[in-house]
Structure formats: structure tokens, C-alpha cells
LOSE-966302 format. One line per 8 residues: number of its first residue (from 1); their letters; for each residue x, y, z of N, C-alpha, C. Coordinates in steps of 0.2 Angstrom, whole numbers, plus 5000, padded with zeros to 4 digits. Layout:
! LOSE-966302
NUM = a = X,Y,Z,X,Y,Z,X,Y,Z  ... $
! end
This chain:
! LOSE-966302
1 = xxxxxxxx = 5004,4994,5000,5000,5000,5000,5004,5006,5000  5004,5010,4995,5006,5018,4995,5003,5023,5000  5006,5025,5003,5005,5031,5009,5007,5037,5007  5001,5040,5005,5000,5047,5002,5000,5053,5005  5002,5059,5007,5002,5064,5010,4999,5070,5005  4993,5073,5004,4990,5074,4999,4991,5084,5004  4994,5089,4998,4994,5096,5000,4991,5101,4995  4987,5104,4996,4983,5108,4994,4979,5112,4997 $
9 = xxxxxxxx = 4977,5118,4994,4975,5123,4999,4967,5125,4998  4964,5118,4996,4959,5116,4992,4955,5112,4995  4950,5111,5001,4948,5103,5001,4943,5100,4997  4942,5102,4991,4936,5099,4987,4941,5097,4982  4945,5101,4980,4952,5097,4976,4955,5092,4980  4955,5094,4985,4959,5086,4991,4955,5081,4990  4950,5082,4991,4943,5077,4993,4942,5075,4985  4943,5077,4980,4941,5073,4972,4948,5070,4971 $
17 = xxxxxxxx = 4954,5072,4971,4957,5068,4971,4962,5062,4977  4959,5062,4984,4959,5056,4986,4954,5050,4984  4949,5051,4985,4945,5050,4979,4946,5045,4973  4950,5048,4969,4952,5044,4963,4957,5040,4964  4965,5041,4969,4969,5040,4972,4969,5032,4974  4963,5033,4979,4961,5028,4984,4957,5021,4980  4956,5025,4973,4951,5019,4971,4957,5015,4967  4961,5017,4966,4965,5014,4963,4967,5004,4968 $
25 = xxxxxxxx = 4966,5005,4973,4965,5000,4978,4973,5000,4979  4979,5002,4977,4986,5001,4979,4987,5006,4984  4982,5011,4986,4985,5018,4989,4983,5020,4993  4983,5024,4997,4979,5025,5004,4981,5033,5008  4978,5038,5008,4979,5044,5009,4980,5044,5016  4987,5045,5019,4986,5044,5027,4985,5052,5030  4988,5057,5027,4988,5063,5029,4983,5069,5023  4982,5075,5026,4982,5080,5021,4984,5088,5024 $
33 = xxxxxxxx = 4984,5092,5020,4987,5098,5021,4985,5105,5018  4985,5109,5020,4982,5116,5016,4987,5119,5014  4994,5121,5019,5000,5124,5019,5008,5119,5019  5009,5126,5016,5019,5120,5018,5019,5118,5025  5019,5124,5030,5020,5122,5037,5016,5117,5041  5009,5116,5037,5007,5110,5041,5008,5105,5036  5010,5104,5031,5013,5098,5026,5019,5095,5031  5024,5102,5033,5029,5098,5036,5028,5094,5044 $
41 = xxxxxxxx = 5024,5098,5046,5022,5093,5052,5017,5086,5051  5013,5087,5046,5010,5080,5044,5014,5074,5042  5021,5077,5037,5027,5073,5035,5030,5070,5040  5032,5074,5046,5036,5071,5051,5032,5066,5057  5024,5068,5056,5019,5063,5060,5019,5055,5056  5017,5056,5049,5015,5052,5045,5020,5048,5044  5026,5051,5041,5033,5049,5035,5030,5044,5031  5025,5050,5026,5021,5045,5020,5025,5043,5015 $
49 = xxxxxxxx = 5026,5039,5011,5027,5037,5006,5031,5043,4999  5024,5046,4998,5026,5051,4991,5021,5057,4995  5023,5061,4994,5021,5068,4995,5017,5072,4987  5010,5071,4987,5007,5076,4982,5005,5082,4984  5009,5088,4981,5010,5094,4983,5007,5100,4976  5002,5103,4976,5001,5107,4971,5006,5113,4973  5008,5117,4970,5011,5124,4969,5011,5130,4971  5004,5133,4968,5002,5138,4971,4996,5138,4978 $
57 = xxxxxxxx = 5000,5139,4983,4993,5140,4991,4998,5146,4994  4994,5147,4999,4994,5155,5002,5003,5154,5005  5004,5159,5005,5011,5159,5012,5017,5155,5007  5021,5152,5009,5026,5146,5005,5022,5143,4998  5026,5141,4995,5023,5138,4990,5027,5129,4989  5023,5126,4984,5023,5119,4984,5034,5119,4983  5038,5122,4977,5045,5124,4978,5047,5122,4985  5044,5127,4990,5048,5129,4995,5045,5120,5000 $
65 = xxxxxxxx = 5040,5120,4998,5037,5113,5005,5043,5107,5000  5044,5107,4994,5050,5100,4991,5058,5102,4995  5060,5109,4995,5066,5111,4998,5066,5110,5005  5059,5111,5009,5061,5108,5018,5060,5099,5016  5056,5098,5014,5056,5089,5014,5061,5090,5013  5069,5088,5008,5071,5085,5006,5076,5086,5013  5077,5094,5015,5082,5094,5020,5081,5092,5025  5073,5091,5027,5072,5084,5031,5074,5078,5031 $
73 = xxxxxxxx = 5071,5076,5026,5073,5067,5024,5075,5068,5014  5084,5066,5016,5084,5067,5007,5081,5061,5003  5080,5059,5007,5074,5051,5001,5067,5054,5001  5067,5058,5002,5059,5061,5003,5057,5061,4996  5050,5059,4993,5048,5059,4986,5043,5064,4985  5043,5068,4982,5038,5073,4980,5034,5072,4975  5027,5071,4972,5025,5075,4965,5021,5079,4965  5023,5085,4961,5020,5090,4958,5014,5089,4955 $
81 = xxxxxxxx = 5009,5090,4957,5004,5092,4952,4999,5097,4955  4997,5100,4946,5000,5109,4949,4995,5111,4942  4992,5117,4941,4990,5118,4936,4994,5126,4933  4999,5126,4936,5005,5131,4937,5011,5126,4934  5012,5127,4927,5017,5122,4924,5021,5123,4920  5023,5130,4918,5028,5133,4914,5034,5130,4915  5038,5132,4911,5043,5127,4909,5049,5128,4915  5050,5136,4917,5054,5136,4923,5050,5135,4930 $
89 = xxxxxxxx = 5044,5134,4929,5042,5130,4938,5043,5124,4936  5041,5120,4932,5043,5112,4930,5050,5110,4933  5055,5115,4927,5062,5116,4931,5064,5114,4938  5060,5121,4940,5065,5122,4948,5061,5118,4953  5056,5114,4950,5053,5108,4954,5058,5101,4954  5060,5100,4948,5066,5096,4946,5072,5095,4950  5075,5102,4949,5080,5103,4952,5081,5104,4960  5075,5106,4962,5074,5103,4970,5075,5096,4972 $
97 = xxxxxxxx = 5073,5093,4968,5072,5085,4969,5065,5080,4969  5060,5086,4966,5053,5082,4965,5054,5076,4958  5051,5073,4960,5052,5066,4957,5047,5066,4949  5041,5069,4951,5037,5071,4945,5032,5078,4945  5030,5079,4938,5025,5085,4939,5020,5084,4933  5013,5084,4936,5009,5083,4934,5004,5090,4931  5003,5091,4927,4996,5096,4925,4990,5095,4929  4986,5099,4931,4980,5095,4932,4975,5097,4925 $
105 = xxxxxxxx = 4979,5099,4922,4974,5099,4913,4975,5092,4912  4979,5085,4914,4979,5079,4912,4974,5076,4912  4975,5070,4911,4969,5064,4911,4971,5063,4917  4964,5061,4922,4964,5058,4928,4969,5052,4928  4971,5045,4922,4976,5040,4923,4983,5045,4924  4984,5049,4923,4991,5051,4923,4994,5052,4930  4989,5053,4935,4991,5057,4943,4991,5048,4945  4988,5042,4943,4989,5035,4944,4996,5034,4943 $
113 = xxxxxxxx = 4998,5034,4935,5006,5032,4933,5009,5035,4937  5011,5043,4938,5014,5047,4942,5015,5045,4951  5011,5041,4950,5014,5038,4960,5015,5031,4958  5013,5030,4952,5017,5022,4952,5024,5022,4948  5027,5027,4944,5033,5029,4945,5036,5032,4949  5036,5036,4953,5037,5041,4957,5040,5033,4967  5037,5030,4967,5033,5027,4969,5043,5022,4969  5043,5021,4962,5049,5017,4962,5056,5022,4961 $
121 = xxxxxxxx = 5055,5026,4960,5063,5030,4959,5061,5033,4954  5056,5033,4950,5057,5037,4940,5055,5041,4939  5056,5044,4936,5054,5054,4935,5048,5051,4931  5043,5057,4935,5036,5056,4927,5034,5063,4927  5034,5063,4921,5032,5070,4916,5024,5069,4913  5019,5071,4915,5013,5069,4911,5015,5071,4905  5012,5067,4900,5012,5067,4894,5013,5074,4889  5009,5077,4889,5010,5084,4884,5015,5088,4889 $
129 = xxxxxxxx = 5015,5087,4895,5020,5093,4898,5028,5091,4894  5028,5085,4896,5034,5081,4892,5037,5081,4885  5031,5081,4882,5032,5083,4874,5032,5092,4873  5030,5095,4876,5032,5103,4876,5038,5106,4879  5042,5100,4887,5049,5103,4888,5056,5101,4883  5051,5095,4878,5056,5092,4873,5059,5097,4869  5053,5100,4865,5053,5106,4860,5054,5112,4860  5056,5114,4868,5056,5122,4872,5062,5122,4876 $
137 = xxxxxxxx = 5065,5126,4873,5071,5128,4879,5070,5132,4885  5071,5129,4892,5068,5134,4897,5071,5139,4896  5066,5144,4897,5069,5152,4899,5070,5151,4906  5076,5151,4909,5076,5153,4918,5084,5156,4917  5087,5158,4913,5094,5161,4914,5094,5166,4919  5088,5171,4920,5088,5175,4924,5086,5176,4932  5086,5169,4933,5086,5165,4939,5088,5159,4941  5094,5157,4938,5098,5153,4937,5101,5154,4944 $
145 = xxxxxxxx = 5105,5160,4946,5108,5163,4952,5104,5163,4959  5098,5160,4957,5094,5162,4964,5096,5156,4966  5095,5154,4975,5094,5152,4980,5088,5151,4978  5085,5142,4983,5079,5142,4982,5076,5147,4989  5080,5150,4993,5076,5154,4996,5075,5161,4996  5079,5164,4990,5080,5170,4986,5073,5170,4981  5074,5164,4978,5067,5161,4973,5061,5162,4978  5059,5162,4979,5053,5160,4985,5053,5167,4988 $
153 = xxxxxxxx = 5058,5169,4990,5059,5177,4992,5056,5183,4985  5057,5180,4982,5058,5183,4974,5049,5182,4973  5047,5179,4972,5040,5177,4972,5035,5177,4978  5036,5178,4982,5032,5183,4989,5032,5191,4989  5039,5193,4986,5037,5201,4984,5033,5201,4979  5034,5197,4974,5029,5200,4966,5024,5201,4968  5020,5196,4972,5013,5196,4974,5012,5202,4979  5017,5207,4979,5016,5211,4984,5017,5211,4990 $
161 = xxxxxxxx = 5018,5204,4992,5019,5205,5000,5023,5209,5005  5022,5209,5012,5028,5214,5014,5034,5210,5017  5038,5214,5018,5044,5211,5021,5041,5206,5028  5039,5213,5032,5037,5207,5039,5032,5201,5036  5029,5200,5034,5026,5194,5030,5031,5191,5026  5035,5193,5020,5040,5190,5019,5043,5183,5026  5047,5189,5030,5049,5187,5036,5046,5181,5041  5040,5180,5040,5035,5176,5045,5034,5170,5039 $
169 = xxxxxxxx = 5033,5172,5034,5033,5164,5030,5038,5160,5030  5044,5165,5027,5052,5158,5028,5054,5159,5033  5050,5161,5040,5055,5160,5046,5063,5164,5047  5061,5170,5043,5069,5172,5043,5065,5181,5046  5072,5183,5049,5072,5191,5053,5072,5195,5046  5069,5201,5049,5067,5204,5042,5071,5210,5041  5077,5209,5045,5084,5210,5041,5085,5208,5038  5089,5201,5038,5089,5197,5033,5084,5195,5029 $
177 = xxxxxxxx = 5079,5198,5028,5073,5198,5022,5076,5205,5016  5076,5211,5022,5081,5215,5017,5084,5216,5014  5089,5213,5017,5096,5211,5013,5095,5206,5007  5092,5201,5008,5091,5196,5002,5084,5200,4996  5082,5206,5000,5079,5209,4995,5080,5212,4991  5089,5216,4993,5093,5223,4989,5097,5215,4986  5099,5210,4988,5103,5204,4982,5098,5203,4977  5094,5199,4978,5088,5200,4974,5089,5205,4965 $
185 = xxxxxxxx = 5085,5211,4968,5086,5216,4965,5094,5217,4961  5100,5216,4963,5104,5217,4959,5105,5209,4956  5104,5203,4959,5105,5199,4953,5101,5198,4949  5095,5204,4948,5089,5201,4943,5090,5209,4938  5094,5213,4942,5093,5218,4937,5088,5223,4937  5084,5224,4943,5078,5228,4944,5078,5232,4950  5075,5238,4949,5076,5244,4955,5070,5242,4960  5063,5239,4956,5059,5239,4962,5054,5233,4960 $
193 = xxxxxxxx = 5049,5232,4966,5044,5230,4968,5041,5227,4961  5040,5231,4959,5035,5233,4954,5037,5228,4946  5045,5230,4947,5047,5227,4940,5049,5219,4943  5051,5218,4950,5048,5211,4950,5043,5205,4947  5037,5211,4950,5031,5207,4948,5031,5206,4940  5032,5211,4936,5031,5213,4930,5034,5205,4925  5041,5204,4930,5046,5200,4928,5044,5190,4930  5041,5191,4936,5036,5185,4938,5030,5183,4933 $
201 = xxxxxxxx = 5027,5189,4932,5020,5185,4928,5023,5184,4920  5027,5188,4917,5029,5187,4911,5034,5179,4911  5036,5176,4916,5040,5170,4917,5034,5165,4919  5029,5167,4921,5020,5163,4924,5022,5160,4931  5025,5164,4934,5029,5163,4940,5024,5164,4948  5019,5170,4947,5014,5170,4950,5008,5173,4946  5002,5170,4947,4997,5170,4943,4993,5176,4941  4990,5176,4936,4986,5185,4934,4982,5187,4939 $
209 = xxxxx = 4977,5192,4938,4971,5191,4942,4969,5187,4939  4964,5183,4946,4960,5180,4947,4961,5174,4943  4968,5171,4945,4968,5165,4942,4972,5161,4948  4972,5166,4954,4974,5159,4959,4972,5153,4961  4976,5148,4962,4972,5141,4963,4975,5136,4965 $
! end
């Protein structure tokens, strides 16, 4: 049996897709989760199997919950699925250490295969996302240099937030938020707030209006 840790900031997404999960009869949802920070305390209660994390939820994002799990337990297994799946979040989900990332524009069998490869060691790519990083070179050169906690820092300003809220999410002093906010700005090449944001939606780094999810 698979021991699933299902995170989303969604209970009627949680509840449809434990749902389909469960019926698979091989899997078994032992926890679930709204935020990073109660993800990680579900992780260290449950130590479920694979970690199903969407992306975008309030405060931290799915990124930052693959970079605490892993520095928690580096055999931790993560998959993405996300309806947030441009080429450079796909990336910097990779390069964390998630093992797959799903669309939720997929066919429901696709979130199946993906915990039954993921499950053994094997990256899974849902099918069209797969066939579109074949034929597309990621644009992230200009985030190449971030830190995943600079990246996450970098994406809670675009959305506007403020330092002290910066500060209170990634547990860091909001000196140290400042400072990583003037590095920031000189490794991305921008004077302000504003041209971050500018610089985030045009990479689909954080969502338009009214397209949170």
C-alpha cells in the first residue's frame, strides 16, 4: 500500500482527488494539508510514502514545501501536480528533487502512473507537459543565480507582500529579508517591487488576476 500525503490549499480538490487515488486500491491517503508548514508537520507525524503537493497556496509555495522535505529526509519523494506548469516551475521543481510533475489539465490515469513511477525511483512527466519541455528551451537564465530561498523570496514580493510577511513565512528576521531583497534586485537587474512582479507574471511565476488556485 502507498502512503500518500496529499497538500493543497483546496479541500474539494483534496477530497476529488483522494477519491480517485484511493480507488485505485494500491494507495491509501494517510495525511492531508492546506499549507507548507502544516505539510511539514503531517510529514514528520505520518513519514508517508510520496508527497502530492500542488504549487500555488497561500504563504510558502509547493517549491519551497520539496526544499524543507528534502532537507528533512533526502529520500523524501515529492510529486507535483499543479495547474502552474511553465517550463521554469517544472524546472526548479526538478532541480529541487521532485520526482514528477503533473498538470491538472491531464487525464485523471496520469496522477495514477505518476505515484506508480514516482513510487519506484522514476521521474514522470505527464504526457503533453513532456512533449512541450522536449521542443522548448527553458527560459530561467535569469534565475539561474537564485537560491531556492531568494526564489521564493523573489516570488512573495511580486505578489506584493511585505517584508514582515515575507519574514514570517520563511522564518527568517526581516533584516535578513532585506538584505536578500537589495541581492535580489541586483541579481535580477531591477530597481523595484513593481518590475519584479512585471518580471514574475511574464516567466507565469505568479498567477494574473484572478487566476489563483
Amino acid at each position: 500500500m502507498i502512503r500518500l500525503l496529499l497538500v493543497d490549499d483546496h479541500p474539494v480538490v483534496r477530497a476529488g482527488y483522494r477519491h480517485l487515488l484511493e480507488q485505485d486500491g494500491d494507495m491509501k491517503v494517510v495525511a492531508q494539508a492546506a499549507s507548507v508548514d502544516e505539510a511539514c508537520i503531517q510529514f514528520a507525524i505520518h513519514e508517508p510514502e510520496i508527497t502530492i503537493s500542488d504549487l500555488a497556496m497561500p504563504g510558502s509555495s509547493g517549491l519551497e514545501l520539496i526544499r524543507r522535505l528534502r532537507e528533512r529526509d533526502p529520500r523524501a519523494r515529492t510529486l507535483v501536480f499543479s495547474m502552474h506548469d511553465t517550463n521554469l516551475l517544472v524546472q526548479r521543481a526538478l532541480e529541487l528533487g521532485a520526482l514528477g510533475f503533473v498538470s491538472k489539465s491531464s487525464a485523471p490515469e496520469c496522477l495514477i502512473e505518476a505515484v506508480h513511477s514516482v513510487r519506484y525511483g522514476r521521474r514522470y512527466l505527464s504526457p503533453a507537459l513532456a512533449e512541450r519541455l522536449r521542443n522548448s528551451a527553458f527560459e530561467s537564465q535569469a534565475f539561474d543565480s537564485l537560491t531556492q530561498r531568494e526564489f521564493e523570496l523573489f516570488r512573495l514580493l511580486s505578489r506584493g507582500e511585505s517584508l514582515a510577511t515575507c519574514a514570517n513565512v520563511l522564518h527568517l528576521s526581516q533584516k535578513t529579508v532585506s538584505n536578500l531583497q537589495s541581492l535580489l534586485k541586483d541579481k535580477l537587474g531591477v530597481n523595484t517591487t513593481a518590475a519584479m512582479a512585471h518580471l514574475a507574471l511574464r516567466h507565469g511565476l505568479i498567477p494574473g488576476e484572478h487566476e489563483y488556485s
